[in-house]
N, C-alpha and C positions, 0 to 999 in steps of 0.2 A: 141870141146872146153869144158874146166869143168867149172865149177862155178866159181870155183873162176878164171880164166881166162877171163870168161866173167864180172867181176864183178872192175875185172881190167882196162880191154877195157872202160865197159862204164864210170867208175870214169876219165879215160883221157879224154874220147868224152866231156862230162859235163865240165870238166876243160877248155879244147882249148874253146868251144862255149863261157864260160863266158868269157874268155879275149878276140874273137872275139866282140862280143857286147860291152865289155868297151871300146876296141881299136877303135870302129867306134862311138863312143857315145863322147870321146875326141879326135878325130882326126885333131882337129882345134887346142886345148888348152886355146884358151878366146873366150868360150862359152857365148856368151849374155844372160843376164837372161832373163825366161819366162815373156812373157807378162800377164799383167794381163788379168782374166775375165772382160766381157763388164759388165757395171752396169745393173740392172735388169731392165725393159721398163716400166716407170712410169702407174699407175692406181690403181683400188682398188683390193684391193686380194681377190681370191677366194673364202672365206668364207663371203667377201661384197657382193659380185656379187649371191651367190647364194640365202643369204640373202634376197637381194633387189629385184632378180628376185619370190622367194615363197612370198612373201610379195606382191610383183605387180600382181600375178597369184590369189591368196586371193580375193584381192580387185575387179578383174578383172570376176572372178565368181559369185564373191558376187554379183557385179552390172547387171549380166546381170541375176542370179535367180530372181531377186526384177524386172528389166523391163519386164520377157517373165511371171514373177506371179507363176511362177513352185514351188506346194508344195511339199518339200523334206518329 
């Protein structure tokens, strides 16, 4: 085959596949519209949470330098 033979072929192959995919994508014609996304799962967001968690980790070193007397 020459180039442009080959170049022929593959412009049909490409052509048939995309109207294979339209024609099975409308093969109903009242297509229900997409559902929405679920709402996101109530709480704090990640930058609370990591927040709250170095802040708790802080406080939580702090208290036990000052009980065990360890000079840093």
């Amino acid at each position: 085959m020459t180039l442009r033979n080959k170049r022929i072929f593959a412009s049909i192959l490409f052509v048939l596949i995309s109207v294979v995919c339209i024609a099975q994508q409308t093969k109903d014609g009242n297509n229900p519209p997409q559902p929405l996304p679920p709402p996101p799962p109530p709480g704090l967001s990640v930058g609370v949470d990591a927040t709250f968690l170095i802040c708790l980790a802080l406080i939580y070193g702090t208290w036990r330098l000052l009980k065990k007397d360890v000079k840093i």
